[in-house]
N, CA, C and O atoms as CSV, one atom per row, in Angstrom:
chain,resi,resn,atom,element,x,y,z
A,1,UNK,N,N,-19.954,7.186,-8.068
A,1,UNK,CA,C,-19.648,6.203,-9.088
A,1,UNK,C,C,-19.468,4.845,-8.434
A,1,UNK,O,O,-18.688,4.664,-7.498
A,2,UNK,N,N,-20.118,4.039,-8.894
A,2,UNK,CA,C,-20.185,2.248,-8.835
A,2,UNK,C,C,-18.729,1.952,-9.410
A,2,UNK,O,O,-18.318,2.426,-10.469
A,3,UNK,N,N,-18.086,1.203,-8.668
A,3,UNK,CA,C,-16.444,0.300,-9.161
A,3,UNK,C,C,-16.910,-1.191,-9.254
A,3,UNK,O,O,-17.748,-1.556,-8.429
A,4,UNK,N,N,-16.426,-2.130,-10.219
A,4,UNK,CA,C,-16.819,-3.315,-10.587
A,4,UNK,C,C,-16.267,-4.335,-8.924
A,4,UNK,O,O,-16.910,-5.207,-8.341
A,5,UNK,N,N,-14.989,-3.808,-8.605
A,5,UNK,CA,C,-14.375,-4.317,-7.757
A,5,UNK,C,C,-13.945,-3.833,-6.462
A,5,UNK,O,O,-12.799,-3.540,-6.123
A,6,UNK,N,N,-14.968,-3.788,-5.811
A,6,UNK,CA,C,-14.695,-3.231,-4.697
A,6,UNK,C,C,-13.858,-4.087,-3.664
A,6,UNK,O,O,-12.942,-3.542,-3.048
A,7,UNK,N,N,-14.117,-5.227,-3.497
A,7,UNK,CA,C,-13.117,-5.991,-2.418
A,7,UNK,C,C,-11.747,-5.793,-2.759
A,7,UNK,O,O,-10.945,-5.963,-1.842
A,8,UNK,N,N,-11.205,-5.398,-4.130
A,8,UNK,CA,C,-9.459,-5.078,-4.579
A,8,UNK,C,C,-9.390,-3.706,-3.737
A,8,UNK,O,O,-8.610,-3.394,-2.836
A,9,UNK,N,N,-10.499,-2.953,-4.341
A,9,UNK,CA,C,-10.672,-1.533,-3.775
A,9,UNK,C,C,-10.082,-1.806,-2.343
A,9,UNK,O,O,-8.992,-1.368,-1.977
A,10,UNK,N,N,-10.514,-2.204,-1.947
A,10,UNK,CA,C,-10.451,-2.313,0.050
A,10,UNK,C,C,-9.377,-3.022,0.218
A,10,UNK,O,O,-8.797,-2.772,1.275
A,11,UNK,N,N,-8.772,-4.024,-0.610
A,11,UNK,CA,C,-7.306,-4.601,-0.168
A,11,UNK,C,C,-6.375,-3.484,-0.349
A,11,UNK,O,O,-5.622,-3.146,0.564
A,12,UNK,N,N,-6.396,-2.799,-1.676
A,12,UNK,CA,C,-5.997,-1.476,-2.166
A,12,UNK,C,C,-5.507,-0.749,-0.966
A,12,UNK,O,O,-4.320,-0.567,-0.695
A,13,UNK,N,N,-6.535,-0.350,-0.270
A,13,UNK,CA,C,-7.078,0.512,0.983
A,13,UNK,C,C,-6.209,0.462,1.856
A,13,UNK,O,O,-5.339,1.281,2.150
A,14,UNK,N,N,-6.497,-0.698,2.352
A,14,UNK,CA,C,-5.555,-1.752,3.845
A,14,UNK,C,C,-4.602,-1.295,3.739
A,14,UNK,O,O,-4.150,-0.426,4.485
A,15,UNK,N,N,-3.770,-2.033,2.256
A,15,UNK,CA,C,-2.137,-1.728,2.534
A,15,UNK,C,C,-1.661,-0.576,2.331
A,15,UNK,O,O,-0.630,-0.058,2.760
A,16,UNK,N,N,-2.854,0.000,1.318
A,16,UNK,CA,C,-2.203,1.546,1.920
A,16,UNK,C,C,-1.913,1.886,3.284
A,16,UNK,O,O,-0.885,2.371,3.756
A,17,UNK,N,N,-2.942,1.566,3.814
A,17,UNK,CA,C,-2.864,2.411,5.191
A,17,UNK,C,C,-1.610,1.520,6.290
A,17,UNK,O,O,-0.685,1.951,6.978
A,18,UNK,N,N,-2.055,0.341,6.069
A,18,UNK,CA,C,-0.365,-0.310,6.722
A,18,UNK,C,C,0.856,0.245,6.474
A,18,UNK,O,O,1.576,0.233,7.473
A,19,UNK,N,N,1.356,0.735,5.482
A,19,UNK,CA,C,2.034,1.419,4.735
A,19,UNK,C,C,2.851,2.530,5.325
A,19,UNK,O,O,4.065,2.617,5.510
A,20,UNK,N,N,1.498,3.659,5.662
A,20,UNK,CA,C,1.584,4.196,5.985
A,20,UNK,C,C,1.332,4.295,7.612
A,20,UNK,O,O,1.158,5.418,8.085
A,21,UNK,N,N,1.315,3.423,8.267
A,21,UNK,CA,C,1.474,3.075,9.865
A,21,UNK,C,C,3.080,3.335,10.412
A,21,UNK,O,O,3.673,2.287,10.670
A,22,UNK,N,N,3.629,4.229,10.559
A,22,UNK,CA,C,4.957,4.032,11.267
A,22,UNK,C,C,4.717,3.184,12.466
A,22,UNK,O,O,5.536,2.269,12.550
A,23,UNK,N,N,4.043,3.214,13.190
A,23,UNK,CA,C,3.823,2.212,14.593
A,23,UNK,C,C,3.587,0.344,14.223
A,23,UNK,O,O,3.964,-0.727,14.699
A,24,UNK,N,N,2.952,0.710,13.382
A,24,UNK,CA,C,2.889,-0.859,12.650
A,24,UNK,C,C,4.298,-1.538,12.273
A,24,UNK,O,O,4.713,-2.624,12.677
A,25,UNK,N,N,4.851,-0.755,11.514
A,25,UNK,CA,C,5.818,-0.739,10.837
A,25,UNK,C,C,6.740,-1.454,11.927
A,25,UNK,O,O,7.179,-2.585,11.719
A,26,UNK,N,N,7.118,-0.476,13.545
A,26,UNK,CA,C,8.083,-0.527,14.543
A,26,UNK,C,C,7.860,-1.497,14.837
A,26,UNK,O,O,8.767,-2.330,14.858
A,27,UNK,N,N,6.402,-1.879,15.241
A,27,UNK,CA,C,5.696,-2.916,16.059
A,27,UNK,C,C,5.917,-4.908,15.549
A,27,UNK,O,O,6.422,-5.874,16.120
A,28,UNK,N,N,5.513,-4.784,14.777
A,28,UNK,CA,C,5.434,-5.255,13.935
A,28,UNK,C,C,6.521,-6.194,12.628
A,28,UNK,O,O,6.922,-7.357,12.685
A,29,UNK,N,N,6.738,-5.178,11.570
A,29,UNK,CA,C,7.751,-5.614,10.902
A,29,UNK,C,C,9.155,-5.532,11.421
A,29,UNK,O,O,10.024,-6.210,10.872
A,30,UNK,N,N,9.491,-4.634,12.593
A,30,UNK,CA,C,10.589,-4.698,13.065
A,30,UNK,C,C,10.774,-5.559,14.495
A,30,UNK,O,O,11.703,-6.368,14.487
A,31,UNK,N,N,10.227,-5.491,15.335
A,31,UNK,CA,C,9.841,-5.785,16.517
A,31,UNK,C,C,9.717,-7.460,16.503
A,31,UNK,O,O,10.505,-8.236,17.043
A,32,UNK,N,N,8.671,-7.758,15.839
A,32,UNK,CA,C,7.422,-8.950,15.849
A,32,UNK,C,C,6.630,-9.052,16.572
A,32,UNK,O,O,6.193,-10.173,16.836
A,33,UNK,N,N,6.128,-7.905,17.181
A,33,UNK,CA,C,4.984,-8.014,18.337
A,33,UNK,C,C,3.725,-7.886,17.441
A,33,UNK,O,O,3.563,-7.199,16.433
A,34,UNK,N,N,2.637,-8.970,18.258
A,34,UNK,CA,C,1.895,-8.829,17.513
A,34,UNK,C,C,0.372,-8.120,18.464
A,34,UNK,O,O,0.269,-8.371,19.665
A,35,UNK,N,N,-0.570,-7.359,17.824
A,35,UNK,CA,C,-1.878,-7.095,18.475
A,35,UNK,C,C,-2.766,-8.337,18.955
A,35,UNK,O,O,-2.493,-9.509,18.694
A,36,UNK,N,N,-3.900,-7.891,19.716
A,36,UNK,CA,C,-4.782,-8.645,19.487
A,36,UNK,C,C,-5.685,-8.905,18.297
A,36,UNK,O,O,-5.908,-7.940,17.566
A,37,UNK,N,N,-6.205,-10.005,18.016
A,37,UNK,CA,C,-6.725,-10.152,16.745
A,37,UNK,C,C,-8.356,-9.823,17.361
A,37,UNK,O,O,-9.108,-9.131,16.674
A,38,UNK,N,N,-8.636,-10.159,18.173
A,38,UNK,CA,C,-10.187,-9.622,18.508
A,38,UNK,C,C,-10.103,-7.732,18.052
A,38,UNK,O,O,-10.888,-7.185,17.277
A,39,UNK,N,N,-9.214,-7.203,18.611
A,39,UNK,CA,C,-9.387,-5.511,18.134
A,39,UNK,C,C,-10.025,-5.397,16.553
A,39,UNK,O,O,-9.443,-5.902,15.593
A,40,UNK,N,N,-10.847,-4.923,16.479
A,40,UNK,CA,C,-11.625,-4.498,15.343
A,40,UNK,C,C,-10.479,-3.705,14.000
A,40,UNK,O,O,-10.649,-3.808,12.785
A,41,UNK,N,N,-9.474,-3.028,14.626
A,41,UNK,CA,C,-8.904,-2.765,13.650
A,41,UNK,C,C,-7.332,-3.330,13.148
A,41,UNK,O,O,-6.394,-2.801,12.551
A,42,UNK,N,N,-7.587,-4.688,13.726
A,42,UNK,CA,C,-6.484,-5.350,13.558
A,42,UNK,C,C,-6.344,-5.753,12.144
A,42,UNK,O,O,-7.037,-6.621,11.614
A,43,UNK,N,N,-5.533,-5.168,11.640
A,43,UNK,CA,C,-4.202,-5.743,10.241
A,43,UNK,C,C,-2.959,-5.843,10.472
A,43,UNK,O,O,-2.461,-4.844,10.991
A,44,UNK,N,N,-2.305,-6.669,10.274
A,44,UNK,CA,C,-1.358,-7.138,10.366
A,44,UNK,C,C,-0.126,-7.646,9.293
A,44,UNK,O,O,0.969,-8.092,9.638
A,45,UNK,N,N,-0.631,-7.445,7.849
A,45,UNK,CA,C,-0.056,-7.788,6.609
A,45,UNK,C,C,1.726,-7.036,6.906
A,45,UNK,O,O,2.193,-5.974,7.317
A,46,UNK,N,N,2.214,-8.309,6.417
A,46,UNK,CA,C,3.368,-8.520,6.018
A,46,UNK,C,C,4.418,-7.585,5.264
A,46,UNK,O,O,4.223,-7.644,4.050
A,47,UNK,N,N,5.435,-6.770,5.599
A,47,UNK,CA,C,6.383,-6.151,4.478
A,47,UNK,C,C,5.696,-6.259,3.318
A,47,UNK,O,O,4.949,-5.457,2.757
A,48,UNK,N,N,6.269,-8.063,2.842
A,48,UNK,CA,C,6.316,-8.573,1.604
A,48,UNK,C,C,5.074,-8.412,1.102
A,48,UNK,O,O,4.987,-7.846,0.013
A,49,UNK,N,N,3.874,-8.860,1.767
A,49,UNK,CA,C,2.406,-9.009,1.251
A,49,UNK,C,C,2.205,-7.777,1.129
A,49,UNK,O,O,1.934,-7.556,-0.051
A,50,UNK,N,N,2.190,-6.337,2.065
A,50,UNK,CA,C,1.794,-5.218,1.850
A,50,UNK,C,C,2.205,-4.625,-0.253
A,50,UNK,O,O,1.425,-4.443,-1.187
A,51,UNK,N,N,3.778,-4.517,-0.165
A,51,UNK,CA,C,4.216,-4.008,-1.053
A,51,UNK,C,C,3.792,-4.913,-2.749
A,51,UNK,O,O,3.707,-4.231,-3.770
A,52,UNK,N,N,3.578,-6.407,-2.795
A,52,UNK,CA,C,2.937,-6.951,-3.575
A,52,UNK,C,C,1.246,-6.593,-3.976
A,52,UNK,O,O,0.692,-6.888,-5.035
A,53,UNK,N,N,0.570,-5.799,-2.674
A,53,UNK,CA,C,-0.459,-6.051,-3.214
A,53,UNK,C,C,-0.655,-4.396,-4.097
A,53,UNK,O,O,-1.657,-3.911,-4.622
A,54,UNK,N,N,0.584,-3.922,-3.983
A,54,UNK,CA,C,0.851,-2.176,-5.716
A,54,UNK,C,C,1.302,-2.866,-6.745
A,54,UNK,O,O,1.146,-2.565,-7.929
A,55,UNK,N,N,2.193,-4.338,-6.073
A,55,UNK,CA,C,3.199,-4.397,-7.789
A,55,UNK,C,C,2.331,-5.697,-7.966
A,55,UNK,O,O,1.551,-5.459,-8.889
A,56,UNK,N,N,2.144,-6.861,-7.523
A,56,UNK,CA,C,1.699,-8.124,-8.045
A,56,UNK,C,C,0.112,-7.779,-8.663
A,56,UNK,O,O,0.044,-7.419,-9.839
A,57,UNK,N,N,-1.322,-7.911,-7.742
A,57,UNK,CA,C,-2.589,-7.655,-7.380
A,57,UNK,C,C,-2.857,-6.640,-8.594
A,57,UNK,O,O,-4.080,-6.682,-8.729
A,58,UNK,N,N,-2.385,-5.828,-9.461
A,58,UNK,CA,C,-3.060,-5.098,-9.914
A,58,UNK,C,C,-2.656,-5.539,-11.439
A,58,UNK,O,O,-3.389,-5.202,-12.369
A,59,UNK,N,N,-1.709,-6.147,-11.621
A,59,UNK,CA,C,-1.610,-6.531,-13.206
A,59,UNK,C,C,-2.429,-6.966,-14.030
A,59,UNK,O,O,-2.110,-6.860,-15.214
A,60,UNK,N,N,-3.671,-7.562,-13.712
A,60,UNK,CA,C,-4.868,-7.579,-14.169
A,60,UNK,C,C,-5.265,-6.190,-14.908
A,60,UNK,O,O,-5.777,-6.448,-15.997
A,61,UNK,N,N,-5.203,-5.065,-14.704
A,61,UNK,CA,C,-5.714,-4.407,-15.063
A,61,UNK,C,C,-4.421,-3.683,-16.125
A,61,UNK,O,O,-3.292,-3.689,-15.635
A,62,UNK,N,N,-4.539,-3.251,-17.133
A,62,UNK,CA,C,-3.926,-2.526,-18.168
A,62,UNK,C,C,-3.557,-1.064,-17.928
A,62,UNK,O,O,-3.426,-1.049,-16.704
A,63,UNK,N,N,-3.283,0.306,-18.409
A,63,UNK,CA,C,-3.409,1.250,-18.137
A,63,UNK,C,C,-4.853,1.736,-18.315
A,63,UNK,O,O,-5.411,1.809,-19.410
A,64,UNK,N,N,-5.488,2.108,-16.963
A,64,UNK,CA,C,-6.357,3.104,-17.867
A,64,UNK,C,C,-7.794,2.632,-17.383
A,64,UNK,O,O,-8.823,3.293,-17.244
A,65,UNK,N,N,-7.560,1.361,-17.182
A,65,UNK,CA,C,-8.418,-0.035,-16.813
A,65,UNK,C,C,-9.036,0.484,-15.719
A,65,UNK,O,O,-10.212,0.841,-15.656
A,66,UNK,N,N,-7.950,0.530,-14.576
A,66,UNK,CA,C,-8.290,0.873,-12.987
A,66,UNK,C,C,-9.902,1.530,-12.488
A,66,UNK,O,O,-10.657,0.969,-11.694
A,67,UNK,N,N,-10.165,2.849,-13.187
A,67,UNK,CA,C,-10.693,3.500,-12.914
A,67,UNK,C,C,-12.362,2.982,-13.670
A,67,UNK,O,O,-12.560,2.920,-14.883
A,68,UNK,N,N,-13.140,2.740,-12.855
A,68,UNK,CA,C,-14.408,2.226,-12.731
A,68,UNK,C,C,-14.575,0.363,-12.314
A,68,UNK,O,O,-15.569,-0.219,-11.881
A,69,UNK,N,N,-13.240,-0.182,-12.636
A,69,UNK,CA,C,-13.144,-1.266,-11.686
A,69,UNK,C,C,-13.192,-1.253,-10.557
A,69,UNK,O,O,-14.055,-1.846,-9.908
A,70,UNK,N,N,-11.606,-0.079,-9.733
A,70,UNK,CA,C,-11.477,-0.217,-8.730
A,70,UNK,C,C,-10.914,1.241,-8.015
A,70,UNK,O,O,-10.809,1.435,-6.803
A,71,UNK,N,N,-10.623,2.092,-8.979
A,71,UNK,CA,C,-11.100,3.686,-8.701
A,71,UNK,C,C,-11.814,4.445,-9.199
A,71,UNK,O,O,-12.182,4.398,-10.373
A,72,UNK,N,N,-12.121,5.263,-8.387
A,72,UNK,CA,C,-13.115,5.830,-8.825
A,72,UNK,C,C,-13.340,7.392,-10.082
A,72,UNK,O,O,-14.184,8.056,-10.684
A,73,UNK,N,N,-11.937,7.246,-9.841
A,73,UNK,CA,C,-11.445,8.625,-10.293
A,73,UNK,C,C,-10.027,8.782,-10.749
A,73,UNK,O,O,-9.087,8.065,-10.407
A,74,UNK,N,N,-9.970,10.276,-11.935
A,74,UNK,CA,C,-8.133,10.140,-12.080
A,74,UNK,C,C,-7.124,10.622,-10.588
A,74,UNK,O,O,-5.997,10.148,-10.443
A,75,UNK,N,N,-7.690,11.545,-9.633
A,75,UNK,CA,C,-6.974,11.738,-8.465
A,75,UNK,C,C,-6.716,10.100,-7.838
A,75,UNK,O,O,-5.575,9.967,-7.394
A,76,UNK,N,N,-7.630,8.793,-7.731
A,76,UNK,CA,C,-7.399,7.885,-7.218
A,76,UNK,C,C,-6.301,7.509,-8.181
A,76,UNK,O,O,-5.218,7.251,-7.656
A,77,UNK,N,N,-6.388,7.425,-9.589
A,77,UNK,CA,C,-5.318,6.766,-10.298
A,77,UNK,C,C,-4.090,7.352,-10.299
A,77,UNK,O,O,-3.086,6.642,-10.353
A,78,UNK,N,N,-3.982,9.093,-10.223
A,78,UNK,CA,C,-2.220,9.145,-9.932
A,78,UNK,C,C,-1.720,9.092,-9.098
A,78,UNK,O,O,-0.491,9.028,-9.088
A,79,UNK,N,N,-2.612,9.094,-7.789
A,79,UNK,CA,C,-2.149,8.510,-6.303
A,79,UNK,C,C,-1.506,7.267,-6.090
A,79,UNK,O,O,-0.700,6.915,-5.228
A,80,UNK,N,N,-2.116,6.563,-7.221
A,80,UNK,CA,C,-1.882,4.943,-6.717
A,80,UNK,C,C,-0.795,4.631,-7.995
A,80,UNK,O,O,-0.103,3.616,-7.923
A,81,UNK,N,N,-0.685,5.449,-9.048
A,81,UNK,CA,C,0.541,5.422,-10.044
A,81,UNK,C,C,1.806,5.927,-9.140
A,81,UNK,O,O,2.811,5.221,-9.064
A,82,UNK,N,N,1.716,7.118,-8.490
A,82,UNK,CA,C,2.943,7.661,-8.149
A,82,UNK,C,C,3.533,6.773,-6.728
A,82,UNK,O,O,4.675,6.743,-6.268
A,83,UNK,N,N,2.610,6.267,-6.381
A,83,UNK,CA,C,2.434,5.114,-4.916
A,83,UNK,C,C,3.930,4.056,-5.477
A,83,UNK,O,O,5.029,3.932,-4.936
A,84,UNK,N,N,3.310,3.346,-6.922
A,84,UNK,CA,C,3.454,1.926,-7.400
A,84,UNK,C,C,5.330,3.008,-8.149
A,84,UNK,O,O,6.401,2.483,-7.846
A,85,UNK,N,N,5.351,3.899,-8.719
A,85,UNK,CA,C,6.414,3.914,-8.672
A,85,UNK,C,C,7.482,4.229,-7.921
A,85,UNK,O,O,8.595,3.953,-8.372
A,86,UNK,N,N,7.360,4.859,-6.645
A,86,UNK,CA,C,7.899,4.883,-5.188
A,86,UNK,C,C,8.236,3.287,-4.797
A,86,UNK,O,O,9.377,3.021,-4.420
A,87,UNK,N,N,7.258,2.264,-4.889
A,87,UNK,CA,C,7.692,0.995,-4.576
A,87,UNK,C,C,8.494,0.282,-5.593
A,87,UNK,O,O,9.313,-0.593,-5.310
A,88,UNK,N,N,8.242,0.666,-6.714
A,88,UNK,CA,C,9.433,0.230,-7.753
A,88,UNK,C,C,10.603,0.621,-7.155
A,88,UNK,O,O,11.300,-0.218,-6.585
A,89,UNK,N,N,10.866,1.588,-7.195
A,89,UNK,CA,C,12.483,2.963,-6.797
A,89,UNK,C,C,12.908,2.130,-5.421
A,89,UNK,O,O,14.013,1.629,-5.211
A,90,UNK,N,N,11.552,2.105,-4.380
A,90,UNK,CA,C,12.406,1.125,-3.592
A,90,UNK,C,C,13.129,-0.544,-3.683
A,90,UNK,O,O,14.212,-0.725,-3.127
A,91,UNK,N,N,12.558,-1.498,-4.288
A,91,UNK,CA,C,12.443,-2.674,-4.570
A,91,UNK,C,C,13.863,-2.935,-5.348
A,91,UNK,O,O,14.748,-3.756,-5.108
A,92,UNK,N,N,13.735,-1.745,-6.562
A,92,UNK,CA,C,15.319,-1.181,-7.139
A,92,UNK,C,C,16.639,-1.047,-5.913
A,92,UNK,O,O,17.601,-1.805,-5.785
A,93,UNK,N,N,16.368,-0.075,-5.269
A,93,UNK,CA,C,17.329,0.053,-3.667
A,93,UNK,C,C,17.547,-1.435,-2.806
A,93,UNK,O,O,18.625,-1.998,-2.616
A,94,UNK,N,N,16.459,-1.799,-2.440
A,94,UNK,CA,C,16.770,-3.152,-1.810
A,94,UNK,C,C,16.676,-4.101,-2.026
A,94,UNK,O,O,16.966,-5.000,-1.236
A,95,UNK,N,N,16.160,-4.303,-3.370
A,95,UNK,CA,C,16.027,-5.483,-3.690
A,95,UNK,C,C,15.111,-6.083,-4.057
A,95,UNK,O,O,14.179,-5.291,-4.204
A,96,UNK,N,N,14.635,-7.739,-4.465
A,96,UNK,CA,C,13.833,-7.918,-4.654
A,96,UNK,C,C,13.319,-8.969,-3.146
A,96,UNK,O,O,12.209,-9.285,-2.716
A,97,UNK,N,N,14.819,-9.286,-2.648
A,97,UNK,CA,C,14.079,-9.864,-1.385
A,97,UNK,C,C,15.038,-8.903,-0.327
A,97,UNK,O,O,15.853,-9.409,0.444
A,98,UNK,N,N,14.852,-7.796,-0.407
A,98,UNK,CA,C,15.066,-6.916,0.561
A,98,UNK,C,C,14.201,-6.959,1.920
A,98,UNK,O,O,13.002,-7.181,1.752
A,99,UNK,N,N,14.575,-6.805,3.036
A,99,UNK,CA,C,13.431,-6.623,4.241
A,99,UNK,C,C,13.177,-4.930,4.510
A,99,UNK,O,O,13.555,-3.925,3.909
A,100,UNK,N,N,12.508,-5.116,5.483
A,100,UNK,CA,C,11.897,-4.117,6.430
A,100,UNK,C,C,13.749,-3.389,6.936
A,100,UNK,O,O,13.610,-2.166,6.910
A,101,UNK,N,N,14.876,-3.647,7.238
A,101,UNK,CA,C,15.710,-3.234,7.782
A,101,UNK,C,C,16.073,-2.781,6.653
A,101,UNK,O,O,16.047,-1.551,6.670
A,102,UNK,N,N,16.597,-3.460,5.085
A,102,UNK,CA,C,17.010,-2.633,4.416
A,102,UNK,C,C,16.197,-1.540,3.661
A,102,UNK,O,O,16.871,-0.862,2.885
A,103,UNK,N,N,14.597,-1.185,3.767
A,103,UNK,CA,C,13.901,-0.187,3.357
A,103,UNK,C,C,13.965,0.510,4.556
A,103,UNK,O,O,13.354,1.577,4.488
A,104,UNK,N,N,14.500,0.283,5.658
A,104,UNK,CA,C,14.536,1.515,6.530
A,104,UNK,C,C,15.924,2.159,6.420
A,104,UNK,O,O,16.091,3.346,6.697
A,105,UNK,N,N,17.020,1.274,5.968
A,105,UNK,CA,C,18.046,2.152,5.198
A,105,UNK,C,C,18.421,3.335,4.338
A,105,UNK,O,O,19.273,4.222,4.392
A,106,UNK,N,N,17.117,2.877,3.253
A,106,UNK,CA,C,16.583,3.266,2.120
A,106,UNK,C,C,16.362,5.132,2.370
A,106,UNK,O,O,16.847,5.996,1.640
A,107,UNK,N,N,15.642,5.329,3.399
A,107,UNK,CA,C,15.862,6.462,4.307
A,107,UNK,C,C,14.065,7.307,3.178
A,107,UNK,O,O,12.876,6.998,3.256
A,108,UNK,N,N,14.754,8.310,2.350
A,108,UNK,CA,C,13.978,8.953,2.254
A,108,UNK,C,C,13.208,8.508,1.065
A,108,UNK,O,O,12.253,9.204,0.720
A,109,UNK,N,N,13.538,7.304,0.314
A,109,UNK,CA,C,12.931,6.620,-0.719
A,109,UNK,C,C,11.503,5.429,0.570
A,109,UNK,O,O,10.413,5.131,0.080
A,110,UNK,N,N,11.711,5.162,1.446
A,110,UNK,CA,C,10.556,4.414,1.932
A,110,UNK,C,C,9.411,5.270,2.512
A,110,UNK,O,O,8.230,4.925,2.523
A,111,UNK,N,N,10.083,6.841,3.164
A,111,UNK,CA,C,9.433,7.949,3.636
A,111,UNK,C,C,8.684,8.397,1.892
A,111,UNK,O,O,7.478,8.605,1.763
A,112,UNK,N,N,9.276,8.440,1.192
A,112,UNK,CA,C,7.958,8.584,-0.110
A,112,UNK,C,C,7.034,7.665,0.056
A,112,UNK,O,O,5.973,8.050,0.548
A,113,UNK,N,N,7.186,6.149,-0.320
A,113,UNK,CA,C,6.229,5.166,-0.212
A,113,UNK,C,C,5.226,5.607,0.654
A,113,UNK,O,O,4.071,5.686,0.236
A,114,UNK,N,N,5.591,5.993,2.145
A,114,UNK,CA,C,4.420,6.303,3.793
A,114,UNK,C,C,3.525,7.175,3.184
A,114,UNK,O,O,2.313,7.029,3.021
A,115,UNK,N,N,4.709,8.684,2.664
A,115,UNK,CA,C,3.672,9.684,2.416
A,115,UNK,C,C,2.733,9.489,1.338
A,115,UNK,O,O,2.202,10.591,1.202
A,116,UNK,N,N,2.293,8.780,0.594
A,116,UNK,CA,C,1.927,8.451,-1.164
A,116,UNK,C,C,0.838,7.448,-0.841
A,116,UNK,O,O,-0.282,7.255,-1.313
A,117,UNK,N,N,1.644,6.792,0.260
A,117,UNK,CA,C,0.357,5.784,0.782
A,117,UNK,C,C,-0.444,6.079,1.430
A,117,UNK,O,O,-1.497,5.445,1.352
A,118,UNK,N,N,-0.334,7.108,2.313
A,118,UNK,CA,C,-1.149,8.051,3.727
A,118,UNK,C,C,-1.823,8.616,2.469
A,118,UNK,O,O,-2.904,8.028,2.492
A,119,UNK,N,N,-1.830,9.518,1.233
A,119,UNK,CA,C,-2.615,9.819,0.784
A,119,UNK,C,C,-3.577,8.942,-0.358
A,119,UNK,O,O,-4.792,9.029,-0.534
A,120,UNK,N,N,-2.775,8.243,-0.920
A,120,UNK,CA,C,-3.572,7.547,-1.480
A,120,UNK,C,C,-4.823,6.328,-0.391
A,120,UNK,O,O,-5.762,5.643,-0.796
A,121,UNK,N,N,-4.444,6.451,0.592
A,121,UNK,CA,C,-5.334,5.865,1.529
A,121,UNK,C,C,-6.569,6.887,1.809
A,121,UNK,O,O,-7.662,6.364,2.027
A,122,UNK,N,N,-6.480,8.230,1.817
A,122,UNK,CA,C,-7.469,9.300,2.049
A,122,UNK,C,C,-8.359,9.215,0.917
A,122,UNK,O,O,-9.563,9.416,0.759
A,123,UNK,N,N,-7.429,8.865,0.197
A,123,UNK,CA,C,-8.702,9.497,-1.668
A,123,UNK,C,C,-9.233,8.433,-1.000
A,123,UNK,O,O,-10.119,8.767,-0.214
A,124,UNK,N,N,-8.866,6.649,-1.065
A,124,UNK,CA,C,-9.435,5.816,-1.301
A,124,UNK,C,C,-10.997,5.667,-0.330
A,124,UNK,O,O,-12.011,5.106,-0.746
A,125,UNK,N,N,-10.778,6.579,1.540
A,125,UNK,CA,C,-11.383,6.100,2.211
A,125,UNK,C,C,-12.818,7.415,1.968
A,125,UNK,O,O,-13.768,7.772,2.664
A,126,UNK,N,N,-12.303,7.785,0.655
A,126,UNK,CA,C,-14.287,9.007,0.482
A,126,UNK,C,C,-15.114,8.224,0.218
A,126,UNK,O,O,-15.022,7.039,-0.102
A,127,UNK,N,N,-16.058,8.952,0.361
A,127,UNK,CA,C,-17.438,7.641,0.239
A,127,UNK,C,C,-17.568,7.706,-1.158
A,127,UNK,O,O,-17.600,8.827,-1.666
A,128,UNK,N,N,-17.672,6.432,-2.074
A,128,UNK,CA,C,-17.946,6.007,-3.109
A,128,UNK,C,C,-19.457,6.144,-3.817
A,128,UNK,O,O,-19.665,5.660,-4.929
């Protein structure tokens, strides 16, 4: 199946998989070390930018919408429903300008977000 929007598709993608990076996460949002940007698989998105692009980036679309825009399927859509309400539940816990220290507080509410995102990153990366 053809999606109208594939470049959302692939931002979609990214922060899933940032998401779900514990090393990123250490490196990174906790740390501030940063990679090289020449490495081919360098991303680097932000706490804040990651978790905006489930709750801000998709309001465009209505219920229901998603699927032939920018999934492909209903397994992509309750992946990325049960994803977006894990980041609600957290955002609820820490806040709305909560950081990276207080979602690692958060304990087993940010460990949902990883796992939800690690999979919703799998549906997303089948070939279309």
């Amino acid at each position: 199946m053809s999606i109208r929007y594939p470049e959302i598709r692939e931002r979609i993608k990214v922060a899933a998989r940032v998401l779900a990076d514990e090393e990123l996460h250490d490196r990174v949002w906790v740390r501030g070390q940063r990679a090289s940007a020449t490495d081919p698989s360098f991303v680097e998105q932000g706490f804040d930018d990651t978790l905006l692009v489930f709750i801000d980036e998709l309001d465009m679309f209505g219920p229901g919408d998603l699927i032939g825009n920018v999934l492909t399927d209903e397994r992509e859509e309750i992946a990325l429903e049960a994803l977006q309400d894990s980041i609600r539940a957290l955002t609820i816990e820490i806040g709305t300008h909560g950081t990276i220290s207080d979602a690692l507080a958060a304990g087993d509410i940010l460990s949902k977000c990883k796992n939800e995102a690690a999979e919703l990153e799998r549906l997303l990366s089948r070939d279309v």
